[in-house]
C-alpha positions as CSV (number, residue, x, y, z in Angstrom):
1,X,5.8,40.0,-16.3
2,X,5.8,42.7,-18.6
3,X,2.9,41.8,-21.5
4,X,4.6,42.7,-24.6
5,X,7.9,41.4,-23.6
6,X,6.1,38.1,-23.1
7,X,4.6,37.8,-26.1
8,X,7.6,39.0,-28.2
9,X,9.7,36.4,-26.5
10,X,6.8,33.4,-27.0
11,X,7.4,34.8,-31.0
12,X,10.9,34.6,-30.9
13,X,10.9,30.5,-29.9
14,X,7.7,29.8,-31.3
15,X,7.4,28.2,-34.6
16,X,6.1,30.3,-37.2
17,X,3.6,29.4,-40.2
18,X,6.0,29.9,-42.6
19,X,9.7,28.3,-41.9
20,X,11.7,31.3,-43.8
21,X,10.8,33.5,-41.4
22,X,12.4,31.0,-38.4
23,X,15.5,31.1,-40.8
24,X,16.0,34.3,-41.3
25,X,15.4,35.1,-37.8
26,X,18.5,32.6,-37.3
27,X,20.4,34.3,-39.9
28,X,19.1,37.7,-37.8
29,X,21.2,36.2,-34.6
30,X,23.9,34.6,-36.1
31,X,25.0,37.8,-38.2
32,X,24.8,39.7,-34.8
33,X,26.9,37.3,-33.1
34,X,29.2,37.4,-35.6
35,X,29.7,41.0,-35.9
36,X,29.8,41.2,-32.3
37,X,32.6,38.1,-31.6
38,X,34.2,40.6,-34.6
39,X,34.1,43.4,-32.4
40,X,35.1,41.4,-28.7
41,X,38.3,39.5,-30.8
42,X,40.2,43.1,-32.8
43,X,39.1,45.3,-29.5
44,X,41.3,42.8,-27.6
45,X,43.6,42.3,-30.1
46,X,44.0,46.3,-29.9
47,X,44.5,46.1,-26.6
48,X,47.0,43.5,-26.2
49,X,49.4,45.6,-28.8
50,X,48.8,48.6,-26.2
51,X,49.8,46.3,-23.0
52,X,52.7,44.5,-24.9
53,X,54.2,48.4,-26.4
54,X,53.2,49.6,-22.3
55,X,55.5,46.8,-20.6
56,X,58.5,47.6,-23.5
57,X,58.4,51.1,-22.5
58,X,58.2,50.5,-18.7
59,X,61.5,49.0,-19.1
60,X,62.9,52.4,-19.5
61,X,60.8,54.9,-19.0
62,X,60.1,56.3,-15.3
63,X,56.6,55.9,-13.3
64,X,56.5,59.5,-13.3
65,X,58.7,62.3,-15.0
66,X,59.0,66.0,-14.0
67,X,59.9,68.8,-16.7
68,X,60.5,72.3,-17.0
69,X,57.9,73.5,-19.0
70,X,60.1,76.5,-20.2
71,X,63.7,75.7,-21.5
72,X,66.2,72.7,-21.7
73,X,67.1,72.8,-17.6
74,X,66.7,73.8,-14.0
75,X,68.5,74.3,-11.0
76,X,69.1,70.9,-9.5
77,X,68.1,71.9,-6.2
78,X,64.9,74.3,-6.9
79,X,62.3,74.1,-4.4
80,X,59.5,72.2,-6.3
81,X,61.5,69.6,-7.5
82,X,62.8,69.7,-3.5
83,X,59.5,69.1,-2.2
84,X,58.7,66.7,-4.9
85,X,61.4,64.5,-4.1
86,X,60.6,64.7,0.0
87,X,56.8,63.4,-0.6
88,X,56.3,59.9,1.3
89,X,54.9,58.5,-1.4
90,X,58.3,58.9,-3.0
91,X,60.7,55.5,-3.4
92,X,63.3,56.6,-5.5
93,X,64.3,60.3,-7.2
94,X,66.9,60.3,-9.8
95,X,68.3,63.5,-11.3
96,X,68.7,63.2,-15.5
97,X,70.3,65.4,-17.9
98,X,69.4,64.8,-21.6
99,X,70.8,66.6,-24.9
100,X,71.8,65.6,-28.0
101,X,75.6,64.8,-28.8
102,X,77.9,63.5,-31.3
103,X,79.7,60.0,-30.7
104,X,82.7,58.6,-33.1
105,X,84.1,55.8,-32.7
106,X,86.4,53.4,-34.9
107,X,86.0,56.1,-37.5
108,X,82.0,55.6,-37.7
109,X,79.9,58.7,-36.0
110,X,76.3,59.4,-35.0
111,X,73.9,61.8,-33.8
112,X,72.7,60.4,-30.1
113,X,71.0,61.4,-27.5
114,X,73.1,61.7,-24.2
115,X,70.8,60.3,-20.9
116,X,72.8,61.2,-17.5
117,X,71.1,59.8,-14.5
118,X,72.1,58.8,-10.7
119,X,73.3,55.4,-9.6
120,X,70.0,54.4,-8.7
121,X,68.8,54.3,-12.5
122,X,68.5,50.6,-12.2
123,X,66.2,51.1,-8.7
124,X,64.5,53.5,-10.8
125,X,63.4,51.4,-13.8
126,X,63.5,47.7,-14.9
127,X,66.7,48.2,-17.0
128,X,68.4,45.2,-15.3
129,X,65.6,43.2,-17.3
130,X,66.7,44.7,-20.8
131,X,70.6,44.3,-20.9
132,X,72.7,42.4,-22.9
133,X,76.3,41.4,-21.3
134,X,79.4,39.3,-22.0
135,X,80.4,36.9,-18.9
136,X,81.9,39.9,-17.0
137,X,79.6,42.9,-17.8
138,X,77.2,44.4,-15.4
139,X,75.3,47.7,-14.6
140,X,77.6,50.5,-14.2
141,X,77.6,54.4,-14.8
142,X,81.6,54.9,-13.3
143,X,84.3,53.5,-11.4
144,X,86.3,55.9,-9.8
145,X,87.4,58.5,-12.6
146,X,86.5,56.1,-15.2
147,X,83.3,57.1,-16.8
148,X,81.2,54.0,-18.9
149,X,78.6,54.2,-21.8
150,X,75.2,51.5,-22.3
151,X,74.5,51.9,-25.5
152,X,71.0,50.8,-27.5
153,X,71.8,47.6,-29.3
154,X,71.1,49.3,-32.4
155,X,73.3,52.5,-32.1
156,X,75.9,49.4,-30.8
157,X,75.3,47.7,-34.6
158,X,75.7,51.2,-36.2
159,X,78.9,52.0,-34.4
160,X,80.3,48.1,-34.7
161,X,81.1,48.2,-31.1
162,X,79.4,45.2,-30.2
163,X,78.4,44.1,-26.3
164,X,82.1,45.1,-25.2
165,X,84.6,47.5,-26.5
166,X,88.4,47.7,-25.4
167,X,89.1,51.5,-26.8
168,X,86.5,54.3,-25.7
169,X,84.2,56.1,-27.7
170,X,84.5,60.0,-28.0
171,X,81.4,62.2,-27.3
172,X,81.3,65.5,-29.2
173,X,78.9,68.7,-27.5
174,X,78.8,72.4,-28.5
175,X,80.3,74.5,-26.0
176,X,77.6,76.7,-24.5
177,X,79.4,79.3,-24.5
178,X,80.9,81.5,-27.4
179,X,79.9,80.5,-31.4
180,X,81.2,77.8,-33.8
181,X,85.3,78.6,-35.4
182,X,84.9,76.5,-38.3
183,X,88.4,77.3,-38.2
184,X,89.3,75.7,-35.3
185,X,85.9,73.3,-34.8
186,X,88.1,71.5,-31.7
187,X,87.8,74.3,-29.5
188,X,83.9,74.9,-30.4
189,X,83.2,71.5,-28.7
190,X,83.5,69.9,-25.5
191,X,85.1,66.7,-25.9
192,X,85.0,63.6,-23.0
193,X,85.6,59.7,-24.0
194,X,83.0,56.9,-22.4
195,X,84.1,53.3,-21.7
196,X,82.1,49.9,-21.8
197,X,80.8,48.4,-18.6
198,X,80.0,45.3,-20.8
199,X,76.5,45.8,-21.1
200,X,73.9,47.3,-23.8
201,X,70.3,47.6,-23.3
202,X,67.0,46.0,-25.7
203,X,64.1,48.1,-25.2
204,X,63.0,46.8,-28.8
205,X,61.8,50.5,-29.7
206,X,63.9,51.8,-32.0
207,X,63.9,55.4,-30.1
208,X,65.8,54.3,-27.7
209,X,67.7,51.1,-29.0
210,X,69.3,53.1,-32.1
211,X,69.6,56.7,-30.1
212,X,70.5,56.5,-26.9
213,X,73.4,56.0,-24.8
214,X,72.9,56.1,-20.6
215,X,75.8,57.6,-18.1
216,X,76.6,59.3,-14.9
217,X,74.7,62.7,-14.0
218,X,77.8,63.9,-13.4
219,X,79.6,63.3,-17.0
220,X,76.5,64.7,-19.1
221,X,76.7,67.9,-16.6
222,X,80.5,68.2,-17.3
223,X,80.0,67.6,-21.5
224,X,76.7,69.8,-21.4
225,X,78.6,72.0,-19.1
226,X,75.1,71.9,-16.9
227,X,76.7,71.9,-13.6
228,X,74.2,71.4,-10.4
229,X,71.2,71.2,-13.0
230,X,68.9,68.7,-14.6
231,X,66.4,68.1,-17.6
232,X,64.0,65.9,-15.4
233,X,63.5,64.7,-12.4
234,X,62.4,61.0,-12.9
235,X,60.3,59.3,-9.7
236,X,59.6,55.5,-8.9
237,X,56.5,55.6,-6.2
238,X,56.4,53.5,-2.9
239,X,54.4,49.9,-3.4
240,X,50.6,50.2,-2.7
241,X,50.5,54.3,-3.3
242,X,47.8,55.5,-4.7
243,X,49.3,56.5,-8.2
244,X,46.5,58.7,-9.7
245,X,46.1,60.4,-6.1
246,X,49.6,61.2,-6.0
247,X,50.2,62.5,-9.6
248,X,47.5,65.4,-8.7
249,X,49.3,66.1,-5.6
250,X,52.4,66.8,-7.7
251,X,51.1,68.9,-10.2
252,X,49.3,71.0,-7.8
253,X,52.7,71.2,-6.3
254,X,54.2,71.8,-9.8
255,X,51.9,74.6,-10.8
256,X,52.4,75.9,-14.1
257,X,56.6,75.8,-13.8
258,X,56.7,72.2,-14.8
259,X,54.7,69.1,-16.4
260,X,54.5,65.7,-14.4
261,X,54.0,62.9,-16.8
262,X,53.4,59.5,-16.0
263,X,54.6,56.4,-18.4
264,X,51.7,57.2,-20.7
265,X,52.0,60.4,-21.0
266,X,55.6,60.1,-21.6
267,X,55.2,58.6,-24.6
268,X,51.9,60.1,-25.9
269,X,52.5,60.0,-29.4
270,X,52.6,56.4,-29.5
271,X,49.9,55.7,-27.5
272,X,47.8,58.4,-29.1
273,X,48.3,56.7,-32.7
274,X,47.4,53.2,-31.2
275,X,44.0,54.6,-29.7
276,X,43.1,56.0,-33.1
277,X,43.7,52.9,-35.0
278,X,41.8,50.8,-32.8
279,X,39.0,53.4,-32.9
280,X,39.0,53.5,-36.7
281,X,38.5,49.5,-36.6
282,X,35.7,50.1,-34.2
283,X,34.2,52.5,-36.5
284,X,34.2,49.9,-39.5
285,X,33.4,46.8,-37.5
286,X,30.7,48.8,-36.3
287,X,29.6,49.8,-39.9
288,X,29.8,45.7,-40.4
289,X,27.0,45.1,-37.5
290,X,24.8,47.7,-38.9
291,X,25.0,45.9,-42.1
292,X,23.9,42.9,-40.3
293,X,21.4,44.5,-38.6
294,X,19.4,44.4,-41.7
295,X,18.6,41.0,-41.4
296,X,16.3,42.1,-38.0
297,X,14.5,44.7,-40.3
298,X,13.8,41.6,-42.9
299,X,12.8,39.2,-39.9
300,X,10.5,41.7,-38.4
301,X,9.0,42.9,-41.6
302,X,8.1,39.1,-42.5
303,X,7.1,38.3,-38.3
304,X,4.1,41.4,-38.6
305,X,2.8,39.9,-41.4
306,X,3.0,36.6,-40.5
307,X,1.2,37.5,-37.2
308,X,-1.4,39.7,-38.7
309,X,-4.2,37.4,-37.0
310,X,-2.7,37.5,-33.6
311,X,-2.5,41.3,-33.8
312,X,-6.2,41.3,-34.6
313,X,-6.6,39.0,-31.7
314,X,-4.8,41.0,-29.7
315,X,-6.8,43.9,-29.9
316,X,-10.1,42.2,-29.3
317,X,-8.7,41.6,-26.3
318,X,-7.8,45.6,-25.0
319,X,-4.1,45.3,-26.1
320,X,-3.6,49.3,-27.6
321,X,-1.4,49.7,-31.1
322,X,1.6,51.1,-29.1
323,X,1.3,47.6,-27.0
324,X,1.0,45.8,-30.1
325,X,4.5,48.0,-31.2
326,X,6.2,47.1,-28.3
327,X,5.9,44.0,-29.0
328,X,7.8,43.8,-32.5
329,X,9.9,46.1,-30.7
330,X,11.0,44.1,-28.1
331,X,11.5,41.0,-30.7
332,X,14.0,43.3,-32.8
333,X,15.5,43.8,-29.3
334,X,15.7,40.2,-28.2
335,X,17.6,39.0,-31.5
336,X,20.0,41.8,-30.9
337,X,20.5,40.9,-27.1
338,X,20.8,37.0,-27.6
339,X,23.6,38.0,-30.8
340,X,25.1,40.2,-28.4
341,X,25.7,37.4,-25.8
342,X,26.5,34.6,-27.8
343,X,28.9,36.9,-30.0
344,X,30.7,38.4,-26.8
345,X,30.9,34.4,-25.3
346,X,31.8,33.3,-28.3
347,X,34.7,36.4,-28.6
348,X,35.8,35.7,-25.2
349,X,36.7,32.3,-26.0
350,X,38.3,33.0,-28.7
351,X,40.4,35.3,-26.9
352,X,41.3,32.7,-24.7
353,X,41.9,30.4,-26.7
354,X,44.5,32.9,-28.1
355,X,45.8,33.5,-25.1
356,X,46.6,30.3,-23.5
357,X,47.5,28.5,-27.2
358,X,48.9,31.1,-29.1
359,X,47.0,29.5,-32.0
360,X,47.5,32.8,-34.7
361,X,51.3,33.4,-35.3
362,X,52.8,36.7,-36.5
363,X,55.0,35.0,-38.2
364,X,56.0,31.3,-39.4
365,X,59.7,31.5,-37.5
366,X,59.6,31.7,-34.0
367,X,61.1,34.5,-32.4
368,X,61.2,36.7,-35.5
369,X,58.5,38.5,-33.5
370,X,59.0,40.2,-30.0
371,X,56.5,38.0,-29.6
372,X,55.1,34.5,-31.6
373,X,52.0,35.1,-31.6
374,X,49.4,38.0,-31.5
375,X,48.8,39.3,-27.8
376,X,45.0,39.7,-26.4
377,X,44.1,41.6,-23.5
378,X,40.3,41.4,-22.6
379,X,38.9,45.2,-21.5
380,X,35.7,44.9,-19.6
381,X,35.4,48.6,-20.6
382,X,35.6,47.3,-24.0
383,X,33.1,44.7,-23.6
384,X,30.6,47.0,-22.0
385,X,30.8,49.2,-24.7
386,X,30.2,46.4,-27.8
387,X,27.3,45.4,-25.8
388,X,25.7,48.6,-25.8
389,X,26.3,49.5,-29.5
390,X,25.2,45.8,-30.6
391,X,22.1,46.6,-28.1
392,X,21.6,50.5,-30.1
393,X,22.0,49.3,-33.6
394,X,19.3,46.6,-32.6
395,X,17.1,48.9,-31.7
396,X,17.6,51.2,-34.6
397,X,17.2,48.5,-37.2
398,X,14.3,47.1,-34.6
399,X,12.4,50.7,-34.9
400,X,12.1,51.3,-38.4
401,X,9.9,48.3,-39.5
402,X,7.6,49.2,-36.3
403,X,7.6,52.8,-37.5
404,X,6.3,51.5,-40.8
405,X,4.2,49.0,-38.9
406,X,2.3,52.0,-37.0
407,X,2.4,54.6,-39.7
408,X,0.8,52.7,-42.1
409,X,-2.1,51.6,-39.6
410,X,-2.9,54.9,-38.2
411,X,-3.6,55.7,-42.5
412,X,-5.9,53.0,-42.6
């Protein structure tokens, strides 16, 4: 066994002549633990906001989405988004067209955005999962020549339509061609009506609850007048397909003439904010352990004084001053180690305790919340990286007495 690391750990257990130092070598372990069960619990807590906000948007949102990286649309049938759609990997390809558009209805009006997709939306995503009905609704773009609208359960409040409506809703677009007649506005738009299937959808993000309404491919072509084009080619992947694999497949097949996104990358601006929050917190909880750490500076300070006999001892015996360092060294080391594991078990009990109990509420009534209580997701990235910044700022704070230590003995 390694000789220093020995004796530091016989000085760690062992009593010491005088009992402050024992307590503040306590106090040394505890305040570690605590900062670390700190860092493990609002890490998690983090990560189960990211999870819950990943599964709302997964609702919607495709596994991956392709995107002209210059201008609105492209030709339906253009020979990347061809190939794309004939890889083996692929389950199901729905065309979309997307713009924005003006609805009325009941003499209310709002700005929406206008989703057209293929039949096979509902293969495509979970939106089966999200939707509201009455006893009769169900999931459906068009009957025949009759043309139906799901609206966001928000833009459905702000248009008093409610789950069902018996008269249509008109949808408003700017003709593509030609400028705006304020004189005659009616002819500068293309005009088309959208019925109710009986159905709304619930993402619970307002993007989508309060803008958007979904359709048939082929209505937003006819109101965009975007015949045999699309804004995005949206792709579900084959069970067991390697997703990462397959997403640099299609961009090499992409090039530079369009962007493939998956669910993250979709929505990168949310996720994006989310990951700088929770890497601020780690900043200041971080700041909190190093503020900790001073009780190992204290602890240490106090142990080489109280062991000044033994380090005589010690070198009677051969041991060399950098040996004799070590050993403080490794004791600074030790209290941050043993902090770091009973703060991280401590943390993940918590967390599981959270998890399975549901013991902190977001709010006192249920279901005010998406959910009732705050969501954890453990990271074993996460956990790896509080133990190796509880394990740096030990050494740190476990240096600079031994530094002193040294300097001050090579003097004399």
């Amino acid at each position: 066994m390694n000789f220093p690391f020995y004796i530091a750990r016989r000085y760690l257990f062992s009593k010491k002549r005088q009992n402050v130092i024992n307590v503040i070598s306590a106090v040394s372990v505890v305040g570690v633990a605590v900062a670390t069960m700190a860092l493990v619990v609002t890490l998690s807590v983090f990560n189960g906001f990211h999870d819950l906000v990943a599964t709302l948007f997964t609702s919607f949102d495709p596994q991956i989405e392709v995107a002209p990286v210059e201008g609105k649309t492209v030709a339906a049938d253009d020979p990347v988004l061809t190939e794309l759609r004939g890889m083996a990997e692929v389950d199901v390809a729905t065309d979309c067209i997307e713009d924005l558009a003006l609805v009325v209805y009941g003499g209310r009006q709002a700005m929406v955005t206008i989703k057209g997709v293929d039949d096979n939306f509902d293969r495509l995503t979970h939106i089966r999962e999200i939707l509201l009905s009455d006893d009769t609704g169900e999931f459906q773009l068009h009957v025949a020549d009759l043309e139906y609208g799901i609206l966001g359960i928000r833009l459905a409040e702000r248009l008093g339509t409610g789950i069902r409506f018996t008269e249509p809703f008109y949808v408003y677009a700017p003709r593509r061609d030609g400028q705006l007649d304020l004189t005659a506005p009616e002819e500068s738009f293309t005009v088309d009506e959208l019925y109710s299937p009986g159905v709304i959808f619930q993402v619970m993000q307002a993007k989508y609850d309060a803008n958007y309404i979904v359709t048939s491919i082929g209505f937003a072509r006819r109101l965009f007048d975007q015949q045999g084009m699309v804004s995005k080619l949206e792709l579900r992947l084959k069970p067991g397909s390697d997703f990462d694999a397959v997403k640099r497949r299609m961009q090499q097949v992409a090039g530079t003439q369009f962007t493939v996104k998956d669910r993250y990358e979709q929505q990168d601006d949310t996720f994006r904010i989310m990951k700088v929050e929770k890497f601020i917190a780690y900043i200041f909880l971080t700041f909190i352990l190093i503020v900790a750490s001073f009780n190992i500076i204290g602890s240490l300070s106090m142990l080489i004084i109280d062991k000044r006999d033994d380090v005589g001892t010690l070198r009677s015996l051969g041991a060399s001053d950098r040996q004799v360092a070590t050993i403080f060294l490794f004791e600074g080391w030790l209290i941050s180690i043993v902090g770091a594991i009973v703060g991280i078990a401590f943390g993940l009990l918590l967390c599981w305790l959270q998890q399975q109990f549901g013991i902190i509420k977001l709010g006192s009534e249920q279901g005010a919340f998406i959910v009732d209580s705050y969501p954890v997701s453990v990271h074993p990235t996460d956990i790896l990286l509080v133990f190796i910044t509880v394990v740096a700022v030990g050494f740190v704070a476990s240096w600079w007495p031994v530094r002193y230590f040294v300097s001050r003995k090579n003097r004399k």
